[in-house]
C-alpha positions as a printed Julia matrix, in Angstrom:
302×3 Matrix{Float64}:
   0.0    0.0     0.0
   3.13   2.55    0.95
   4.51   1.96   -2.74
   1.12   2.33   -4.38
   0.43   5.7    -1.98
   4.04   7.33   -3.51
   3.5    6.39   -7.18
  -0.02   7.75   -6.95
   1.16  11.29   -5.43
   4.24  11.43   -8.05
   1.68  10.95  -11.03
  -1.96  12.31   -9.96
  -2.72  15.47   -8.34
  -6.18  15.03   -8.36
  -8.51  15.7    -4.95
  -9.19  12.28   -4.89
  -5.77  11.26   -4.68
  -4.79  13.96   -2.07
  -7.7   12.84   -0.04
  -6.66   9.27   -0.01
  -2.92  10.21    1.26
  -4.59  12.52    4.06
  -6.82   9.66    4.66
  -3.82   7.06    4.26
  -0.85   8.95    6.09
   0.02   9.21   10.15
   3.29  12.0     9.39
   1.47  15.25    9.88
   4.35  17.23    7.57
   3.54  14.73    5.03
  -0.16  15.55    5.25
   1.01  19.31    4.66
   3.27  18.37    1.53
  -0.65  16.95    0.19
  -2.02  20.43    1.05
   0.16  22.82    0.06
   0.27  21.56   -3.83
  -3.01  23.15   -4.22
  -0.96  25.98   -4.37
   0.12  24.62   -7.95
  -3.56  25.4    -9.27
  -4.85  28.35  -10.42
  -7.4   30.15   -9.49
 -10.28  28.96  -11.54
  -9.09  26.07  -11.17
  -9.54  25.82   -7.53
 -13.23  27.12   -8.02
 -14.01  24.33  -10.16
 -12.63  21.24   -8.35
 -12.41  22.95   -4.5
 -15.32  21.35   -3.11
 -14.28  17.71   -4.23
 -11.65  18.24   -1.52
 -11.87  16.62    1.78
 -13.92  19.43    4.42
 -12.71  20.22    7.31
 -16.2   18.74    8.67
 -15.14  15.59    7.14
 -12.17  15.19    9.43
 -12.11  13.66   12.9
 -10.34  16.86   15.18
  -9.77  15.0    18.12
  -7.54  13.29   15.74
  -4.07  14.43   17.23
  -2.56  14.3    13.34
  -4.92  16.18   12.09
  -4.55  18.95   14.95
  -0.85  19.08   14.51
  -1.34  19.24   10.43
  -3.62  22.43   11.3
  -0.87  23.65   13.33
   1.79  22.93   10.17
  -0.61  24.49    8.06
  -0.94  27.61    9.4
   2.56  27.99   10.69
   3.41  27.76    7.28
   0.96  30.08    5.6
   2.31  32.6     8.78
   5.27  32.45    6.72
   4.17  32.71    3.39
   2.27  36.07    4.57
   5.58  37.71    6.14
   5.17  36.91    9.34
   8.37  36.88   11.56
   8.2   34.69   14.31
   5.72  32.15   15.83
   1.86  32.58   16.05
   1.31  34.01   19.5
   0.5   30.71   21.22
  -2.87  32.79   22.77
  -4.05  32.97   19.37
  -3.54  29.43   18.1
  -6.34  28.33   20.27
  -8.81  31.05   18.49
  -7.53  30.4    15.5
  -8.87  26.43   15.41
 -12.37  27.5    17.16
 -12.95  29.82   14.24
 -11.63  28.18   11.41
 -13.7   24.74   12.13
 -16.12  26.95   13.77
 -17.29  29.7    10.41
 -15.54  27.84    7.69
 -15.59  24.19    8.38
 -16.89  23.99    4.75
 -13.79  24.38    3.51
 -10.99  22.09    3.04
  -6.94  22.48    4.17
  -6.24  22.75    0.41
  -8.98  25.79    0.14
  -7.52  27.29    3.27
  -4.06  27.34    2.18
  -5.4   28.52   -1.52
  -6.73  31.68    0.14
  -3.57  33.06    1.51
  -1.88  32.53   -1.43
  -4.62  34.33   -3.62
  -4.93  37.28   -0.97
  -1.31  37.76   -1.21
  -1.31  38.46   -4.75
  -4.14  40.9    -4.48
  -6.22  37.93   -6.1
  -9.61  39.65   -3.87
  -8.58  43.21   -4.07
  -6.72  44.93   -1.74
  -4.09  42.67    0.19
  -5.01  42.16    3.85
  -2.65  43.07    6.07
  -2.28  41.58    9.48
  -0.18  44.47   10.62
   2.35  41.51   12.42
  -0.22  39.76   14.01
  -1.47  36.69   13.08
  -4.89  36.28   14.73
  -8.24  34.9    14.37
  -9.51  37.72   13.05
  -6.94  38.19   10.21
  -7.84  34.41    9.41
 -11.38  34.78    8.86
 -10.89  38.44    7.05
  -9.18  36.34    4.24
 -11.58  33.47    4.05
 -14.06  35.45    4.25
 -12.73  37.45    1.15
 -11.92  33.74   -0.37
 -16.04  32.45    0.24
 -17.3   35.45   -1.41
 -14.73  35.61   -4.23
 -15.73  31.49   -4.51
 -19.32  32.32   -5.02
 -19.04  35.4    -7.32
 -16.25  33.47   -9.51
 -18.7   30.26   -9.64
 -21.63  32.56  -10.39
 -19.32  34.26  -13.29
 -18.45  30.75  -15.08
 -21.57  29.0   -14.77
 -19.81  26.53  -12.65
 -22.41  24.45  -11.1
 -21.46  22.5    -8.1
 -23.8   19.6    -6.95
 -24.7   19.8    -3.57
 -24.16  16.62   -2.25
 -26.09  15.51    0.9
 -24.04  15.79    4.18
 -22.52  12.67    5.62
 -24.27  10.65    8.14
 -22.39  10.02   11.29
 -22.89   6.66   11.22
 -20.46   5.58   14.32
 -22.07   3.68   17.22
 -21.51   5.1    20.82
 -18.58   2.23   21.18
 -16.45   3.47   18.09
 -16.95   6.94   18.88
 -16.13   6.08   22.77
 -12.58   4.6    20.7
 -11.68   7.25   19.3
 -11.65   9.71   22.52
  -9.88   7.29   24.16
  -7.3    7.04   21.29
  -7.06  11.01   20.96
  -6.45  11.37   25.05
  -3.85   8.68   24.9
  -1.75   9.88   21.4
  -1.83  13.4    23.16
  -0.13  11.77   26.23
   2.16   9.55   24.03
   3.28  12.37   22.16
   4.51  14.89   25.35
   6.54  11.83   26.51
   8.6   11.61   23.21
   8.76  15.43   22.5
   8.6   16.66   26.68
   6.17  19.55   25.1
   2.46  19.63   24.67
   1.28  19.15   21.25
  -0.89  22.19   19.73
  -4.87  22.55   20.89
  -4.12  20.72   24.73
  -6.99  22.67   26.21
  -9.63  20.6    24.94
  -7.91  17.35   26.54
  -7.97  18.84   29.78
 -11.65  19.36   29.33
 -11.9   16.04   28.15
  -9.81  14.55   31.45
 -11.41  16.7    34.03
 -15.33  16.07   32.49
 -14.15  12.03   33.24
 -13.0   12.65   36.94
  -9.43  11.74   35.81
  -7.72  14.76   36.75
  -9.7   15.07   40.34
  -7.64  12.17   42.05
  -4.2   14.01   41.03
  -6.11  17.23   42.38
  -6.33  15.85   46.06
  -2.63  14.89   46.35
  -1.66  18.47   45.23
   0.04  20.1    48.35
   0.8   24.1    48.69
   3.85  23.73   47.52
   2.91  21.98   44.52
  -0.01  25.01   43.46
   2.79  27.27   44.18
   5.39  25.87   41.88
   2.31  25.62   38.93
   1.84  29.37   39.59
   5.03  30.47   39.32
   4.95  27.85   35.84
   2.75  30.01   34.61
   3.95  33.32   35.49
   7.15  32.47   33.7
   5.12  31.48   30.72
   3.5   35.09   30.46
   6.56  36.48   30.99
   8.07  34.81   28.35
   4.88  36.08   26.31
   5.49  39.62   27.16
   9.22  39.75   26.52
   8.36  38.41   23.02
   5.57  40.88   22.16
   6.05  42.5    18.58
   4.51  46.05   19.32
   3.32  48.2    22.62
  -0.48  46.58   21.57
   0.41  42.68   22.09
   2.95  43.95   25.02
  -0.58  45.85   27.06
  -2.45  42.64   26.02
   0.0   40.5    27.92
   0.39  43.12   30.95
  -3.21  42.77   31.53
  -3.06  39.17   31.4
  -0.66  39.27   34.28
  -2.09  41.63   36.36
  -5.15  39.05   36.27
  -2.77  36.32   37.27
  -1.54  38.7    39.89
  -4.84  39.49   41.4
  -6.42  36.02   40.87
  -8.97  37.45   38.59
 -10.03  35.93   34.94
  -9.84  38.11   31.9
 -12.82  38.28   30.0
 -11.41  35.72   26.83
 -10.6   33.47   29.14
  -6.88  32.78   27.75
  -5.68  32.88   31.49
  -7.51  30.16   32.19
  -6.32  28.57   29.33
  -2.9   29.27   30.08
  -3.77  27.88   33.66
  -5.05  24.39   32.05
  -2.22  23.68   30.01
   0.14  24.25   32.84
  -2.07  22.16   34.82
  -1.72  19.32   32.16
   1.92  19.08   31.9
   2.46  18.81   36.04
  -0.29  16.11   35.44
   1.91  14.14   32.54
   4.65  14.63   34.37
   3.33  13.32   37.41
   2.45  10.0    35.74
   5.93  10.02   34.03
   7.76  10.51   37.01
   5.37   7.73   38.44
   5.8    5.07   36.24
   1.96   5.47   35.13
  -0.06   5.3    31.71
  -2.65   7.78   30.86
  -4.25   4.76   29.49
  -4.79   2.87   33.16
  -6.26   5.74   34.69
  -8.94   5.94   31.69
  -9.83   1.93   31.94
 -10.32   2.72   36.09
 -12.17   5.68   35.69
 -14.57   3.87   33.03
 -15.08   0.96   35.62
């Protein structure tokens, strides 16, 4: 099947094929190398053959490839727009909750498409996101890419049959199979790479919603809470020192004077910062005890 997958991507660049390696493929930078040759199309041609494309609605997103291909994706189209430097890691987090969120009608290849067609002034004036990539930004230009979609369709006669929306079809086991393989991948993956992989938040959720967090809770002393705090304050600090102008550096400041007065800010990306920090003393609890992520799930479902 691994022959069969290369000789089919060296010969057909068709959406069929490039779902199939998506479909096929576990390497999350090889799932990017499928996207990104939608760049090779032109524009019309990626109004007439866009929607046979794999959605983002057709993907699973607790998937942890898939989340890290998102986070490939758009580190990559960060750098095809000029930006220097990272995504501010507040932003990633807003950035996925859009995209699947307004646009999840739209496939990776689309996505990437966009960028590349707002950069050359493909929708009119190039948007500029003034050195910060944010969720806003984002949906500016696929906004700009929907409506140009629609008008350019409307132009060529290009007729797209709607095709009826697929039927979840999973039974309560399978789906309960593929949270359980999501939660453990996530874990798997900060014990090889000692980091948390992109979009942690919603495992938290996921851990804390199935009492497996609440055990680790009650063994936390004051010393423990204090050492997590100052994890965190180092983290915004971090943020703060990296800021790119005096707006991101105010955004941070706030943020800390939350911390500092043990007050939420109204986005909620203190908390978020809180529950990631949370989530690594957790993994590194279980490391540190010889534990799997995967024992405490089979306990807590008993």
């Amino acid at each position: 099947m691994e022959t069969s997958l290369q000789t089919l991507s060296r010969t057909d660049n068709s959406p069929q094929s490039a779902n199939l390696l998506i479909l096929q493929e576990d390497k999350p930078l090889k799932i990017l190398e499928t996207i990104v040759k939608a760049g090779e199309l032109t524009s019309l041609e990626i109004a007439k053959i866009g929607h046979q494309y794999l959605r983002l609605r057709d993907y699973n997103r607790k998937e942890v490839r898939i989340q890290e291909a998102f986070g490939y994706l758009f580190a990559h189209i960060a750098t095809l727009v000029g930006l220097k430097g990272e995504i501010d890691p507040l932003q990633k987090q807003e950035i996925w909750n859009a995209v699947f969120d307004k646009f999840a009608g739209l496939s990776f290849q689309e996505i990437y498409k966009a960028f590349q067609m707002d950069r050359r002034g493909d929708f009119g004036e190039v948007t500029n996101p003034y050195q910060f990539f944010d969720s806003s930004y984002v949906c500016t230009v696929l906004g700009k890419y929907r409506q140009w979609l629609q008008d350019t369709q409307r132009a060529h006669n290009i007729n797209i049959s709607q095709l009826p929306e697929k039927q979840n079809t999973m039974t309560e086991d399978e789906k309960e199979k593929n949270v359980l393989r999501w939660l453990n991948e996530h874990f798997e993956e900060y014990k090889e790479k000692k980091e948390l992989p992109m979009l942690s938040v919603p495992i938290y959720d996921t851990l804390y919603q199935r009492g497996v967090l609440q055990p680790y809770f009650a063994t936390l002393t004051e010393k423990d809470k204090q050492l997590m705090r100052a994890e965190t304050e180092k983290r915004l600090r971090q943020e703060q020192n990296k800021a790119k102008d005096k707006q991101e550096y105010s955004a941070i400041r706030a943020l800390i004077e939350h911390f500092q007065n043990s007050t939420n800010d109204p986005d909620g990306k203190l908390r978020r910062f809180k529950k990631e920090d949370t989530l690594k003393f957790f993994y590194n609890h279980l490391i540190t005890q010889g534990k799997e992520l995967s024992e405490l799930l089979k306990l807590n479902k008993q």
